[in-house]
C-alpha positions as CSV (number, residue, x, y, z in Angstrom):
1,X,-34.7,-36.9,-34.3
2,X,-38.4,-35.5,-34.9
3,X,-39.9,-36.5,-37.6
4,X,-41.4,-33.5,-39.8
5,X,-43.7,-33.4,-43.1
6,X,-41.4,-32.7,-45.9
7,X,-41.7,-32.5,-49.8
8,X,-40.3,-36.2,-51.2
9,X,-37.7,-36.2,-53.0
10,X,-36.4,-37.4,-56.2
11,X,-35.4,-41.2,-55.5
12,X,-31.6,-41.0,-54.5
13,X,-30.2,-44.3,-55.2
14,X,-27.6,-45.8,-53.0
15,X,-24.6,-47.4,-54.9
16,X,-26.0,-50.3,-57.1
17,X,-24.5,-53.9,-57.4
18,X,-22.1,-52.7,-54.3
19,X,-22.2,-56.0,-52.6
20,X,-22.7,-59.4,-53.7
21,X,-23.6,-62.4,-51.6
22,X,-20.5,-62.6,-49.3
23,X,-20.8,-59.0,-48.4
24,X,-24.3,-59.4,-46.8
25,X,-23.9,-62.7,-45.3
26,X,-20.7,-60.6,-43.6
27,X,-23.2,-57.8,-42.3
28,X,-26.0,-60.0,-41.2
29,X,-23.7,-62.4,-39.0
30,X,-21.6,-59.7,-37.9
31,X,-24.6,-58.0,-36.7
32,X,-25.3,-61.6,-34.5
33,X,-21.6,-61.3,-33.3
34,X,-21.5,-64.8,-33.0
35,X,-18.4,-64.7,-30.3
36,X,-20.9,-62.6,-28.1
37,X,-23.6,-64.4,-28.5
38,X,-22.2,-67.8,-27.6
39,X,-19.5,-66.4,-25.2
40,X,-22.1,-63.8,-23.7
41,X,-25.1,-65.0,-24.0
42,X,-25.1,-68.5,-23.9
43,X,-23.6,-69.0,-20.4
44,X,-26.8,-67.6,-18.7
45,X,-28.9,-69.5,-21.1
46,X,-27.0,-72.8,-19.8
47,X,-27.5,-71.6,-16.1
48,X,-31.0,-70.3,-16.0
49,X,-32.7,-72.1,-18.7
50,X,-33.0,-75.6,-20.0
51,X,-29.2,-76.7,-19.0
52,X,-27.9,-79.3,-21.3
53,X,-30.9,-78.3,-24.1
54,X,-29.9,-75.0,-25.0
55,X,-28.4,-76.3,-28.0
56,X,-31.5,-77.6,-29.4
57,X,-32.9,-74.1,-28.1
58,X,-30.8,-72.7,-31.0
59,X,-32.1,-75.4,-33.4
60,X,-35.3,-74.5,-32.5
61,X,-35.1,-70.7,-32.7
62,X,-33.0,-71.2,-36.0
63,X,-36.1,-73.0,-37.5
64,X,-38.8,-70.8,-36.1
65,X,-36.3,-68.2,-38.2
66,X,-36.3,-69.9,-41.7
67,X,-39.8,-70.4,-41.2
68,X,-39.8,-66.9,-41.1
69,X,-37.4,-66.4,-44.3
70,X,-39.5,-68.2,-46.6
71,X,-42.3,-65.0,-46.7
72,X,-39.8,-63.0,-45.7
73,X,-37.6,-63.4,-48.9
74,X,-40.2,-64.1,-51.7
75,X,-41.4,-60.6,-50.1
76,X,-38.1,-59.1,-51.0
77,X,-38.6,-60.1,-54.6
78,X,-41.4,-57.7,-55.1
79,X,-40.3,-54.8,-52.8
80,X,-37.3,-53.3,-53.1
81,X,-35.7,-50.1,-51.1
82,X,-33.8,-49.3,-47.9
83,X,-36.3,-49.1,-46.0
84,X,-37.0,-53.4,-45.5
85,X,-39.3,-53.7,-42.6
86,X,-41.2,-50.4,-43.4
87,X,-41.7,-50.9,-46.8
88,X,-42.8,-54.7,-46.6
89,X,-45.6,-53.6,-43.5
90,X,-46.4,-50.6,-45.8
91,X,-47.3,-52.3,-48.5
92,X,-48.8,-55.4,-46.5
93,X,-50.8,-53.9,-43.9
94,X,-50.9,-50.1,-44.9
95,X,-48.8,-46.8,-44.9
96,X,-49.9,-45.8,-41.8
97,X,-49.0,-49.0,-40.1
98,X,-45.6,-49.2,-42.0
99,X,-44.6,-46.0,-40.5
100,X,-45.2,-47.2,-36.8
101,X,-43.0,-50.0,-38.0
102,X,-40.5,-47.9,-39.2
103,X,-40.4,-46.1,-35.7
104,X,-40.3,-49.5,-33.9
105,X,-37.3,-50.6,-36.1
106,X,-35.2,-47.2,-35.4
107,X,-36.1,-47.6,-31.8
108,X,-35.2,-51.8,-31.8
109,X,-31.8,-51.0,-33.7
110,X,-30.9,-47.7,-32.0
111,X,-30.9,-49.7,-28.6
112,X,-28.9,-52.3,-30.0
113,X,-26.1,-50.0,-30.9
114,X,-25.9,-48.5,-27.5
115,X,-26.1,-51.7,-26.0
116,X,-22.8,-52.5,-27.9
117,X,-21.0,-49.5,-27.6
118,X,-21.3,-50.0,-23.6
119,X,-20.1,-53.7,-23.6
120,X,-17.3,-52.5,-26.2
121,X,-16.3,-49.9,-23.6
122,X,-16.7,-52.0,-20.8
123,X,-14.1,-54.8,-22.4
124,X,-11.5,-53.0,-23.9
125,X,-10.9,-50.8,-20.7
126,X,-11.2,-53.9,-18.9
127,X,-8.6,-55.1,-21.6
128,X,-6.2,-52.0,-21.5
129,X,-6.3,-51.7,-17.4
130,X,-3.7,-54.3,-16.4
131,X,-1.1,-52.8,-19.3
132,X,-1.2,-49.5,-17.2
133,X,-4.0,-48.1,-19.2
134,X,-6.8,-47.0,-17.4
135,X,-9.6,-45.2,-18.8
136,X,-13.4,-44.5,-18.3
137,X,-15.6,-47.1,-20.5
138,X,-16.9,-44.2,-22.2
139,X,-14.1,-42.8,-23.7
140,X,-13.7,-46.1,-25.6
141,X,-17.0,-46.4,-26.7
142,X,-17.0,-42.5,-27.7
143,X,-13.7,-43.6,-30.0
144,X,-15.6,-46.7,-31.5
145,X,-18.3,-44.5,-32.8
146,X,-16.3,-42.1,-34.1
147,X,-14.2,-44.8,-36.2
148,X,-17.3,-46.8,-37.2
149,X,-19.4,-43.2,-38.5
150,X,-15.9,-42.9,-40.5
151,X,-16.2,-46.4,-42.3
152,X,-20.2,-46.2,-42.4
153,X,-19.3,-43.1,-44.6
154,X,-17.6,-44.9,-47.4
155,X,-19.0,-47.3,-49.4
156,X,-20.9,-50.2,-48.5
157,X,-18.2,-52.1,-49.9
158,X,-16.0,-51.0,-47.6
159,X,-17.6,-52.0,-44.2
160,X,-18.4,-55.3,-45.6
161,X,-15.0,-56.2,-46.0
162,X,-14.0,-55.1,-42.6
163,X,-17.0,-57.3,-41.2
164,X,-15.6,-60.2,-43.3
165,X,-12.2,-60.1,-41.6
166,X,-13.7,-59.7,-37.9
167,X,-16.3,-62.2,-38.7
168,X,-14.2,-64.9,-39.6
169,X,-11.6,-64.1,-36.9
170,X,-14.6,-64.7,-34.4
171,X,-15.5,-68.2,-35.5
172,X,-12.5,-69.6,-36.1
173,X,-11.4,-68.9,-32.6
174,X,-14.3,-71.0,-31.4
175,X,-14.1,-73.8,-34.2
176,X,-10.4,-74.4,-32.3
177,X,-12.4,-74.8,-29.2
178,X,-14.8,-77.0,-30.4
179,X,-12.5,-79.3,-32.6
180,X,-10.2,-79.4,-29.5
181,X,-12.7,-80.7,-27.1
182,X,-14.1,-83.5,-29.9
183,X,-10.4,-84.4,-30.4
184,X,-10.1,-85.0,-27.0
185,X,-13.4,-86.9,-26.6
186,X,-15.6,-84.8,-24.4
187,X,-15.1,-84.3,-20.6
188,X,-16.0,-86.7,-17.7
189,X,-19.1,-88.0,-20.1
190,X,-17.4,-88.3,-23.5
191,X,-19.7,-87.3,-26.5
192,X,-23.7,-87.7,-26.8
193,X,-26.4,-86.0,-28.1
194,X,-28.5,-85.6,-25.4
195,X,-28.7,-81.8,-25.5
196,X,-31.0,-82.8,-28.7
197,X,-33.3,-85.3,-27.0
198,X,-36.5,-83.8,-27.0
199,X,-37.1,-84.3,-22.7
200,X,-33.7,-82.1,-22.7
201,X,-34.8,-79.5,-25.2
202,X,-38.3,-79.0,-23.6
203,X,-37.6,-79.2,-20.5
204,X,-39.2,-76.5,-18.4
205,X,-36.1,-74.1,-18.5
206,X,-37.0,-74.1,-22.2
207,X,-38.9,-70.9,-21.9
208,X,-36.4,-68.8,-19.3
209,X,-33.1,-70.2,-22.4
210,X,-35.1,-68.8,-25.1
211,X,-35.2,-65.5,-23.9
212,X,-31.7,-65.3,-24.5
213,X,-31.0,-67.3,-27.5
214,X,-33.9,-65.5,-29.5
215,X,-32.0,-62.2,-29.0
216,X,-28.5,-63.8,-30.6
217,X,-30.6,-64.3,-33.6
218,X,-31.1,-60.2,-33.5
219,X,-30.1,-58.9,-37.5
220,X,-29.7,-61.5,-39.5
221,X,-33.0,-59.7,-41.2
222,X,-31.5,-57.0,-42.3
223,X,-30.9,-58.8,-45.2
224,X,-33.7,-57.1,-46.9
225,X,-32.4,-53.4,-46.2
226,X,-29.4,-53.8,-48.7
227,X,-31.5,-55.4,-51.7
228,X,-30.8,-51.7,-53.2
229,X,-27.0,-52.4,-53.3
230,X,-27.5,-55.7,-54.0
231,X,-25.9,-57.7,-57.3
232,X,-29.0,-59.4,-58.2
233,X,-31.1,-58.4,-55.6
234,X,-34.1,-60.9,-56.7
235,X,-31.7,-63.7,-56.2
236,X,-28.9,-62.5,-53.8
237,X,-31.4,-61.1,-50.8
238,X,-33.1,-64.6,-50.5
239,X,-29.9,-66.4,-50.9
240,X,-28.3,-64.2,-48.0
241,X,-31.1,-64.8,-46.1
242,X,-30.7,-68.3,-45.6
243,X,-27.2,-68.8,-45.8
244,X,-26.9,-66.4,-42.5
245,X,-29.6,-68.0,-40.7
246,X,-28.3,-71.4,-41.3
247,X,-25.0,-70.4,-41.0
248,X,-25.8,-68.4,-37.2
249,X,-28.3,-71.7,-36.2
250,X,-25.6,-74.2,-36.6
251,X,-22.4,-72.2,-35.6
252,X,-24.5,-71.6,-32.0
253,X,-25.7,-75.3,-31.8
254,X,-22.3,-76.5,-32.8
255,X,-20.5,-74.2,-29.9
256,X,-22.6,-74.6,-27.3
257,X,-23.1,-78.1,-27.6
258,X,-19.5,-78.8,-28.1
259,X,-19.0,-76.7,-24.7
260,X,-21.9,-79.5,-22.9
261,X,-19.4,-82.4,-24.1
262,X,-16.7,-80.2,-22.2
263,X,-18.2,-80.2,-18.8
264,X,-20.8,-82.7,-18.8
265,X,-24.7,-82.7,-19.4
266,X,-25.5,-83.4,-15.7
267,X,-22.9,-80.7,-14.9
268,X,-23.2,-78.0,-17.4
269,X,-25.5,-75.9,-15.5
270,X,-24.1,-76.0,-12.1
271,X,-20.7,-75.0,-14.2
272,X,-22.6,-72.3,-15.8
273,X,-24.6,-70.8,-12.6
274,X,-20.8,-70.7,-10.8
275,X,-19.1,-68.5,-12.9
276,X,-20.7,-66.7,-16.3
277,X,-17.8,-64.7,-16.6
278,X,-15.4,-67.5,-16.8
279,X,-18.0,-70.9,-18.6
280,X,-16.0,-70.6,-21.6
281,X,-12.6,-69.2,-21.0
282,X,-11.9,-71.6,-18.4
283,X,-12.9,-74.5,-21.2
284,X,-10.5,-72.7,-23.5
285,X,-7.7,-72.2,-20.8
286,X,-8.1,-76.2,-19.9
287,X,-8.4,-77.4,-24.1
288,X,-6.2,-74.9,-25.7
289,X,-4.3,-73.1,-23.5
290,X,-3.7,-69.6,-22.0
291,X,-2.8,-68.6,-25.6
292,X,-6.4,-69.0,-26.8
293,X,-8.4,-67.5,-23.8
294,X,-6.3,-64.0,-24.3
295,X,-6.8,-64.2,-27.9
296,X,-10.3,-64.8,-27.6
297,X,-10.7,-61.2,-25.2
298,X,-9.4,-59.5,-28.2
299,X,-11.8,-60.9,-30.8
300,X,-14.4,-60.9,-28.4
301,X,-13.4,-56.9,-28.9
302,X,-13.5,-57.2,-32.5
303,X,-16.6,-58.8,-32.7
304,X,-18.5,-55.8,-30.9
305,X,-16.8,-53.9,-33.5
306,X,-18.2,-55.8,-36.2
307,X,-21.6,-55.8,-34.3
308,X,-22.3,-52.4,-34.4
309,X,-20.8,-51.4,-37.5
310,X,-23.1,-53.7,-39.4
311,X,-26.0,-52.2,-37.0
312,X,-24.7,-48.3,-38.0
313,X,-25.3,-49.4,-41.8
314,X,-28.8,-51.1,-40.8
315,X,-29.9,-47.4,-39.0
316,X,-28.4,-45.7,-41.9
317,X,-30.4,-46.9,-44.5
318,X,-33.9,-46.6,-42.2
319,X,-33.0,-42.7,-41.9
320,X,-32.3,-42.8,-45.4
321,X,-35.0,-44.9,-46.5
322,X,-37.3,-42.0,-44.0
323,X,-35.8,-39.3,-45.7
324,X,-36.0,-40.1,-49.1
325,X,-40.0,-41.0,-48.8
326,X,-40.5,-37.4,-47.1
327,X,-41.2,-38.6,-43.5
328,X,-37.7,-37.1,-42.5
329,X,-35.8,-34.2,-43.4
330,X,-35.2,-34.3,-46.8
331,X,-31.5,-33.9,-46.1
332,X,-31.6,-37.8,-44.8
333,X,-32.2,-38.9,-48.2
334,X,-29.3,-37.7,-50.1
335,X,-26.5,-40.0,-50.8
336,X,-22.6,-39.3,-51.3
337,X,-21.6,-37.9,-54.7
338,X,-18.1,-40.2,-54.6
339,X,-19.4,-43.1,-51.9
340,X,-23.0,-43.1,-52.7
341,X,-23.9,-43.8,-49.0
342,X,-26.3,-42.2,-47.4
343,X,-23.6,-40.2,-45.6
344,X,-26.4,-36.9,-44.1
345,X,-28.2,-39.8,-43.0
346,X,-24.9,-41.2,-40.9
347,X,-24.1,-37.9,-39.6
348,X,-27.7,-37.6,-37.9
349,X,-27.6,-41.2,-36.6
350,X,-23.9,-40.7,-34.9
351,X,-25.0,-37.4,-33.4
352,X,-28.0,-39.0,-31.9
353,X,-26.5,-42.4,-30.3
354,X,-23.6,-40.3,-29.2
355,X,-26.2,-37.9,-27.0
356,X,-27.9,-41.2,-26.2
357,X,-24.8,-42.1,-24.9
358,X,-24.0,-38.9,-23.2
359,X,-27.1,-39.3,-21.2
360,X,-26.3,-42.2,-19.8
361,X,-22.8,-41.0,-19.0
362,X,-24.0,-38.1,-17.1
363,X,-26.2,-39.5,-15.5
364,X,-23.1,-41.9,-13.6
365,X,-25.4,-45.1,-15.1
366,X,-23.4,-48.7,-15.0
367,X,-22.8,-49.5,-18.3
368,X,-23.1,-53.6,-18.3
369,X,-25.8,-53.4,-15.3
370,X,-27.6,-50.9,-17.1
371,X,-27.0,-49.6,-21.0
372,X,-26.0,-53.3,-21.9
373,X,-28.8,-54.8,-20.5
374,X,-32.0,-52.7,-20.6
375,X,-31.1,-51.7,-24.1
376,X,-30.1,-55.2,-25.0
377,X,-34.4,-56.1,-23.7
378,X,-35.2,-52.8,-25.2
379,X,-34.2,-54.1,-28.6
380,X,-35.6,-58.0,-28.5
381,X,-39.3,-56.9,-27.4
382,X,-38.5,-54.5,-30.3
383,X,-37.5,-56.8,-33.3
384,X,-39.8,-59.4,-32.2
385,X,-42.6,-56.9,-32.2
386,X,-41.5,-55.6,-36.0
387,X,-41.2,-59.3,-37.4
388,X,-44.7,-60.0,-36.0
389,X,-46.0,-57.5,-38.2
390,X,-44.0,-58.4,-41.0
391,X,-45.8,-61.6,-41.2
392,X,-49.1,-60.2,-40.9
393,X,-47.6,-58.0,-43.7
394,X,-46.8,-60.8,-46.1
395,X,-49.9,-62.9,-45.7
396,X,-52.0,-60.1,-46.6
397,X,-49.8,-58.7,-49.3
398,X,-50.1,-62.0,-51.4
399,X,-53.8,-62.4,-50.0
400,X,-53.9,-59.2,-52.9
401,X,-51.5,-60.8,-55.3
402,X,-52.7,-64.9,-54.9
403,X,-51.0,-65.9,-58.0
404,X,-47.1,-64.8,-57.1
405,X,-46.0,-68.0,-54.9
406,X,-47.4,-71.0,-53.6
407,X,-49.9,-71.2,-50.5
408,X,-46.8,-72.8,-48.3
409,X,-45.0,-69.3,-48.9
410,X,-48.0,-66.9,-48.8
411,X,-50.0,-68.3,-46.1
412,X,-48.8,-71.6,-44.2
413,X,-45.1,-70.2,-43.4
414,X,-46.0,-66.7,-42.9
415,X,-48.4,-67.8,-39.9
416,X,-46.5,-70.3,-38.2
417,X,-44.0,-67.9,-38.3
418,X,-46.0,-65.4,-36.5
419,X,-47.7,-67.4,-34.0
420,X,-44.0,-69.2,-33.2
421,X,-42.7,-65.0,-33.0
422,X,-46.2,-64.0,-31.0
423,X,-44.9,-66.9,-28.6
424,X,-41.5,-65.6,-28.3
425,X,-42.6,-62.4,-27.6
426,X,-44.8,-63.7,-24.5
427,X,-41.8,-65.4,-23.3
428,X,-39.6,-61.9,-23.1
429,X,-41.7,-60.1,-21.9
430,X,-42.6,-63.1,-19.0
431,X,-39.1,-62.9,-18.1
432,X,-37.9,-59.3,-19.0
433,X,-36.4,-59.4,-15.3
434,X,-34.6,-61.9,-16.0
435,X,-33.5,-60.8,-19.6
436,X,-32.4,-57.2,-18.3
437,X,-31.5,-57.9,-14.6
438,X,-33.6,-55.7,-13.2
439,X,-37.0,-55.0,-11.6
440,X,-37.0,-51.5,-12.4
441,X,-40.4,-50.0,-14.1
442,X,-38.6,-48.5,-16.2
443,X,-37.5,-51.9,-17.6
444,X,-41.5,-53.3,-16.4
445,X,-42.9,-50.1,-19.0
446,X,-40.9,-51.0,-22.2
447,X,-43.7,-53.7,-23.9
448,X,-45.3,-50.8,-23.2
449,X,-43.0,-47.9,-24.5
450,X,-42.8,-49.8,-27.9
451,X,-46.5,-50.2,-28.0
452,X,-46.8,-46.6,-27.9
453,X,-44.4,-45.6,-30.3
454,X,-46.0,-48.0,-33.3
455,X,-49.6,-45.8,-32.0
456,X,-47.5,-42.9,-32.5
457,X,-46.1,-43.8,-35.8
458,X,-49.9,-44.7,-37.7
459,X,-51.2,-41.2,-36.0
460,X,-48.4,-39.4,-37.9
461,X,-49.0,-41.9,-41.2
462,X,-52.7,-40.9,-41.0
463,X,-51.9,-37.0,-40.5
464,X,-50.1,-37.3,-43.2
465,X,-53.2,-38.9,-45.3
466,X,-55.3,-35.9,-44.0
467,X,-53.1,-33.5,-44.9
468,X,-50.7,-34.3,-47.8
469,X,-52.7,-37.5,-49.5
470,X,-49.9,-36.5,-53.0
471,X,-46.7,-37.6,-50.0
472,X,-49.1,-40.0,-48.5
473,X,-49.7,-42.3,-51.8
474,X,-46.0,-42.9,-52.2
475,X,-45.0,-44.2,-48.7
476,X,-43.5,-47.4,-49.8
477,X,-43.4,-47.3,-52.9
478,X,-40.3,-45.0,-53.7
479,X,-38.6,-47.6,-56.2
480,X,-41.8,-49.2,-57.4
């Protein structure tokens, strides 16, 4: 979509007190799809990282992220709209700044979706084939988008208690695996806690096992974007906010340290480097049964489901927030007169990942080798990038308002946060290779690509100063 210079328009407001604390948590874990994070991802943390430590990996990530949360939520007390991410960097660092974010956050979210629709494609035709049912990928993952623009039409309400469903589908499934290998005290080393011994954790796959278990975290900030639909937004965002990232940290540390007990701290990573496909439905296959490994394919389906519904809503409400402001078509920024979703803005974001989609279709491009996994490294230099900035965003916000919170909130946590998110950053893009499978310069140019797009993003925010200073003054600041 190309962004144009439009009139703003008179402050739609999305369906207020739509969801309540449940509801969000639902979006914000289903957007980590926690089965494919720990079924998917996981394995080639195990086999290419720091083996037995990935589990305190995930502690470690999970902490870096409510580090993060405790700016990040007192900021959501004073800012309020759709728009999250842009309106916090607007406000913190400047319009013209919080409009390259805004660019960055529709490019970081748009790859995530396409990277989902692929692997959704990939597995249920993989699912369907041996049942006499052979299709392309595609046409899968062209039905999935249709069905989730459907629900992303109704109310917010209504995806959220979808989400719940697949959500809690996913972890129980997993729960079974884990109780089932504690109840039968381990594998060929019974139960420790090495994986959380410092010389595991930092071990020097540390850095190559981050890569992938930052990018599970990938959503669970997008809290923030439904404070407008919130029931007591002022109380309900921050709560969500750390309920999810608890809740994601220990479900991951739990799973995949359950899993080490399975096959063994000195064996987990030979077990992982010989067969990612099959690390944990063989360990369900041998714990559980055949039963649990086929029932786990399906929710493994229903989980991408889940993912990329919650990330349609997220993309929704950016185009919405980006219409309503003026920096979009005005037509993004109208809501449903029954639903009150921001259903133009869902029409424009379908089209757009479906010719996304297309383009990769046509142009005969693997969908796992390729979509899944450049999009998938895409979207972490992406977020990472964004939540940088947010940081900068919130220390200098209350730098202008001293007396809000406490210096812990407004200044210590804010910068650990962002040195700990500068470090991650360093670490993808170290070992995008690694993180997309590939060499290509395509893949080598995206730190790059996203650099260029925030540049593009303050050029438009200060054309916009130059030429319309009346739109200008209010970016950000629609619902002050």
């Amino acid at each position: 979509m190309t962004l144009e210079i439009a009139n703003p328009v008179a402050s739609p407001r999305l369906a207020r007190n739509s969801v309540g604390l449940a509801h969000i948590v639902f979006f914000v874990v289903a957007a980590a799809a926690p089965l494919t994070a720990v079924v998917g991802a996981s394995p080639v943390a195990f086999a290419f990282g720091n083996g037995a430590g990935v589990p305190g990996a995930y502690l470690l990530a999970g902490l870096l992220y409510l580090v993060f949360s405790v700016g990040f939520t007192a900021m959501s007390r004073h800012v309020e709209g759709a728009g999250a991410f842009y309106a916090y960097i607007s406000q913190g660092i400047g319009r013209p700044t919080g409009v390259g974010a805004a660019l960055m956050a529709l490019i970081t979210y748009s790859a995530v979706q396409i990277a989902i629709y692929a692997l959704f494609g990939v597995f249920v035709a993989a699912g369907l084939a041996p049942y006499g049912i052979e299709m392309p990928w595609w046409v899968w993952s062209f039905a999935a988008l249709a069905v989730v623009h459907l629900c992303g039409q109704r109310n917010i309400a209504f995806s959220g208690k979808i989400l719940g469903v697949c959500m809690v589908a996913e972890i129980v499934i997993l729960l079974l695996l884990d109780v089932g290998i504690l109840l039968q005290g381990g594998g060929p080393e019974g139960i420790g806690l090495t994986s959380f011994a410092p010389a595991t954790v930092l071990s020097p796959g540390l850095g190559a096992a981050l890569v992938f278990v930052i990018g599970s975290f990938i959503g669970f900030e997008a809290t923030a974007i439904f404070g407008e639909e919130a029931e007591n937004p002022e109380t309900t965002i921050p709560k969500a906010t750390y309920v999810a990232v608890l809740l994601i940290t220990l479900f991951y540390a739990f799973s995949t340290w359950a899993i080490v007990q399975h096959y063994g701290a000195s064996q987990v990573q030979a077990v992982a480097e010989a067969g990612l496909d099959n690390f944990f439905f063989a360990a369900m296959d041998a714990v559980l049964g055949r039963w649990a490994s086929e029932t786990m394919n399906i929710l493994l389906i229903t989980s991408l489901f889940a993912c990329v519904l919650s990330f349609h809503n997220t993309l929704n409400r950016y185009f919405f927030a980006l219409g309503r402001e003026g920096l979009a078509m005005r037509a993004l920024g109208r809501v449903h007169e029954k639903h009150l979703s921001p259903h133009i803005a869902g029409v424009v974001q379908s089209v757009s990942a479906a010719a996304i989609l297309l383009v990769f279709v046509v142009s005969g491009a693997d969908p796992y080798a390729v979509v899944f996994s450049w999009m998938s490294a895409l979207a972490v230099i992406g977020i990472l990038s964004v939540q940088a900035l947010v940081s900068v965003a919130i220390i200098l916000y209350f730098h202008r308002h001293p007396d809000q919170h406490g210096r812990w909130t407004t200044l210590v946590a804010p910068s650990v946060a962002f040195v700990g998110l500068l470090g991650a950053l360093a670490l993808v893009i170290n070992n995008l290779s690694l993180l997309s499978g590939s060499d290509s310069p395509v893949v080598a140019s995206f730190p790059y690509a996203i650099v260029l797009v925030c540049l593009g993003g303050i050029l438009f925010g200060y054309r916009i100063k130059a030429k319309r200073p009346d739109l200008y003054a209010g970016l950000g600041r629609m619902l002050d």
